[in-house]
N, C-alpha and C positions, 0 to 999 in steps of 0.2 A: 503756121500750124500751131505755135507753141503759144504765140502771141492771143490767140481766144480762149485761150483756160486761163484760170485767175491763177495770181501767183505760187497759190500751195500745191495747184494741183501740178504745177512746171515742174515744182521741188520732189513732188512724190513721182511724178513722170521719167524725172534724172535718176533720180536714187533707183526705183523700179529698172529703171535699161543698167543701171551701174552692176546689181546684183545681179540682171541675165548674163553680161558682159564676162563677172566675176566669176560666174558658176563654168560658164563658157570655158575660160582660161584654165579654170580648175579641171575640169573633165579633159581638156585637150593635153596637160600637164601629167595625168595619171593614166592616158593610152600611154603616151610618149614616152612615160618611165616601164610602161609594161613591155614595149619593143626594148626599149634599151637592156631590159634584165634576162628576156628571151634569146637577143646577140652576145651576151656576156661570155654567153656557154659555148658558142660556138666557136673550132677553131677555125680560123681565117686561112691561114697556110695550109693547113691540112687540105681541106674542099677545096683551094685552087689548084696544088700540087695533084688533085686527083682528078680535077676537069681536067689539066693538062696529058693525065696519062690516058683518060676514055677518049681525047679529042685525037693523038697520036693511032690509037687502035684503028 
């Protein structure tokens, strides 16, 4: 595939997937801090001590 484009265009083809690649990891990096700052606030114990007591009713 890569082998029928002349060499510059290999080089702009790499570089081109590098920066989809890039932006990729970038966006996948700033959901992932958005969950993690969403659970910060949550208490953990609290919500399970409170499943426990609707699960007992």
């Amino acid at each position: 595939m890569f082998s029928e484009l002349s060499p510059e265009m290999q080089m702009v083809a790499v570089i081109i997937g590098l920066a989809v690649l890039f932006i990729l990891v970038m966006l996948n990096h700033k959901r992932n801090q958005q969950k993690r700052q969403s659970r910060k606030d949550k208490a953990f114990g609290k919500s399970v001590s409170e499943r426990r007591k609707n699960k007992k009713l």
